[in-house]
C-alpha positions as CSV (number, residue, x, y, z in Angstrom):
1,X,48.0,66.7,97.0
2,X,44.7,65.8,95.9
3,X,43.7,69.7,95.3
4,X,46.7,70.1,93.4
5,X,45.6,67.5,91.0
6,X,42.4,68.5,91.3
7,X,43.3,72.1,90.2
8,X,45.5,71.0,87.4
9,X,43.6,68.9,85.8
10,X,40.7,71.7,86.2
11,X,42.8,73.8,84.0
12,X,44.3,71.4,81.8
13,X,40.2,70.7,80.9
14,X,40.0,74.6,80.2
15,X,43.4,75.2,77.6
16,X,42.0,72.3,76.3
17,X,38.5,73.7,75.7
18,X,40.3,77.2,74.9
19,X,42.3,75.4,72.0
20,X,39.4,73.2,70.9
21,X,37.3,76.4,70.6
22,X,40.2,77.9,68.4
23,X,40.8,75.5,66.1
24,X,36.9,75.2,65.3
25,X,37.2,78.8,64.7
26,X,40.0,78.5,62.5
27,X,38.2,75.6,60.5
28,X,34.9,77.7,60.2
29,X,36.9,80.6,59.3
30,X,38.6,78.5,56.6
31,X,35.4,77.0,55.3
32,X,33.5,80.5,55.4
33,X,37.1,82.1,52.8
34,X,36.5,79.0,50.7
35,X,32.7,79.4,50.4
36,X,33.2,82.9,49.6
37,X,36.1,82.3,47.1
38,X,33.8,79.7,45.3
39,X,30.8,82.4,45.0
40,X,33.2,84.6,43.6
41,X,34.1,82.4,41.0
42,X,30.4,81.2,40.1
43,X,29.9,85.1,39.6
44,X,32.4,85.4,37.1
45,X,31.4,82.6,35.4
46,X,28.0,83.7,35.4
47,X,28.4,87.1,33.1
48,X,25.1,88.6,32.2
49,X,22.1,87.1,30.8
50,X,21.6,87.2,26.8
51,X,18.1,88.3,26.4
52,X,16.8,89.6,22.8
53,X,17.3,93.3,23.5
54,X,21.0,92.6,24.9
55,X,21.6,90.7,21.8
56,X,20.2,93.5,19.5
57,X,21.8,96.3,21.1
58,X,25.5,94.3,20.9
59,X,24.6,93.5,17.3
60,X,24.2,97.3,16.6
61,X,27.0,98.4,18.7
62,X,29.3,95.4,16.7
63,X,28.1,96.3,13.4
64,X,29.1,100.3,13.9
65,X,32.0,99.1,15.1
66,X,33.2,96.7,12.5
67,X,31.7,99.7,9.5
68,X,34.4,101.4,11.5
69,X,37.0,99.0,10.8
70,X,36.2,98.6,7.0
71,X,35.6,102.5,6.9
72,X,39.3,102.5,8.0
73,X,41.2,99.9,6.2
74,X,39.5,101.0,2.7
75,X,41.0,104.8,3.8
76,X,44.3,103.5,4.4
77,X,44.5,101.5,1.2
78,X,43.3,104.0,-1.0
79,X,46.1,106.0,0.7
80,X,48.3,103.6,0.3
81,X,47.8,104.2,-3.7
82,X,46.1,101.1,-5.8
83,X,44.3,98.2,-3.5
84,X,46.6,95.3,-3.9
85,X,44.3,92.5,-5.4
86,X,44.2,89.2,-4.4
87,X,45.1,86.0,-6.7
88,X,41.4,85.2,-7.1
89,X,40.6,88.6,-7.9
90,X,43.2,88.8,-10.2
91,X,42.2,85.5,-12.2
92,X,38.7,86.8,-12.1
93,X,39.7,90.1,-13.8
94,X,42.1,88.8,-16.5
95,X,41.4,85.5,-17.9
96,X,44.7,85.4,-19.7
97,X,46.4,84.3,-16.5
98,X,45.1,81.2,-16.8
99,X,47.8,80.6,-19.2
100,X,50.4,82.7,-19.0
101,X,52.6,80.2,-17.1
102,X,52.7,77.7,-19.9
103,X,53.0,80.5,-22.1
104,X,56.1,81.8,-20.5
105,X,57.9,78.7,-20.5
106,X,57.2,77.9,-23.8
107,X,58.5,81.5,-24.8
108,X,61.5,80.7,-22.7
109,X,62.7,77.3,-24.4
110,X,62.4,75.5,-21.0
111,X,60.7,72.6,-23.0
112,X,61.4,69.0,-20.9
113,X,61.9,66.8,-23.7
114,X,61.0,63.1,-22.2
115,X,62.7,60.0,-24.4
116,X,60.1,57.5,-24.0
117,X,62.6,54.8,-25.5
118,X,64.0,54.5,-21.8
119,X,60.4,53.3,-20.9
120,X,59.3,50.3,-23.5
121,X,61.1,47.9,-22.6
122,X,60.4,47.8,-18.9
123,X,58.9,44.5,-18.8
124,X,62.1,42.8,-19.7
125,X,63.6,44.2,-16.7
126,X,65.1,41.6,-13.6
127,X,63.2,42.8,-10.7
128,X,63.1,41.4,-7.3
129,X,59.7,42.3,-6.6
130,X,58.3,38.8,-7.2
131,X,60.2,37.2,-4.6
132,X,58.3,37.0,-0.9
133,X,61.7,38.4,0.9
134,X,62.3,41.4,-1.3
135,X,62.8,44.3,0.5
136,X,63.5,47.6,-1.7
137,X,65.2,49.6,1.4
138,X,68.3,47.1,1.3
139,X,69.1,46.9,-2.4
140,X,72.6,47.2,-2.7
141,X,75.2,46.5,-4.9
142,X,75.6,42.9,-6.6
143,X,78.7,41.7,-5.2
144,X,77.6,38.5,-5.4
């Protein structure tokens, strides 16, 4: 009896070392994908270094590019018949736009006649504003 216990509990040491041993393998395994997942991301982040020649030769490569762009736009707006001008340019150009609104409604008889009689006499008027507990939002009817 005491081999048999002797034996098991030999073995039970082993699958235990045998599992042990796995699950530190699994865990360094783990660690080691995570390591290598976080130098992945520190390359991306870290792009290339901007030295003065980089800088230059982007600048060049941007600039032809962007002479490009404008080369392009002014083609398909001459195309496209007149360039459309833009307000500013348009008050820039013609300074009788300045006052060609008031112009137009005077032309057009839409004249706002004001009758300042409704407005003299406003100091005589009742109002509530004097009084600590006057609240315009609830003025409703007198029905006192």
């Amino acid at each position: 009896m005491v081999m048999i216990f002797t034996l098991v509990t030999a073995v039970q040491e082993k699958l235990n070392e045998i599992v042990d041993a796995m699950k530190n393998r699994r865990e360094e395994e783990k660690l080691r994908e995570e390591k290598e997942a976080e130098e992945a991301e520190k390359v991306a982040f870290q792009g290339t270094v901007v030295t003065i020649e980089n800088f230059l030769g982007w600048k060049a490569k941007f600039e032809l590019e962007m002479a490009e762009f404008r080369r392009k736009k002014q083609k398909e707006e001459e195309q496209a018949g007149k360039p459309k001008l833009t307000g500013k340019q348009l008050f820039e150009r013609d300074h009788n736009l300045d006052t060609s609104d008031i112009q137009f409604l005077e032309d057009a008889g839409n004249n706002v006649e004001v009758d300042e009689s409704l407005f003299q006499d406003i100091e005589d008027l009742d109002l509530d504003e004097d009084d600590p507990n006057f609240d315009p939002l609830e003025m409703d009817s007198d029905e006192d």
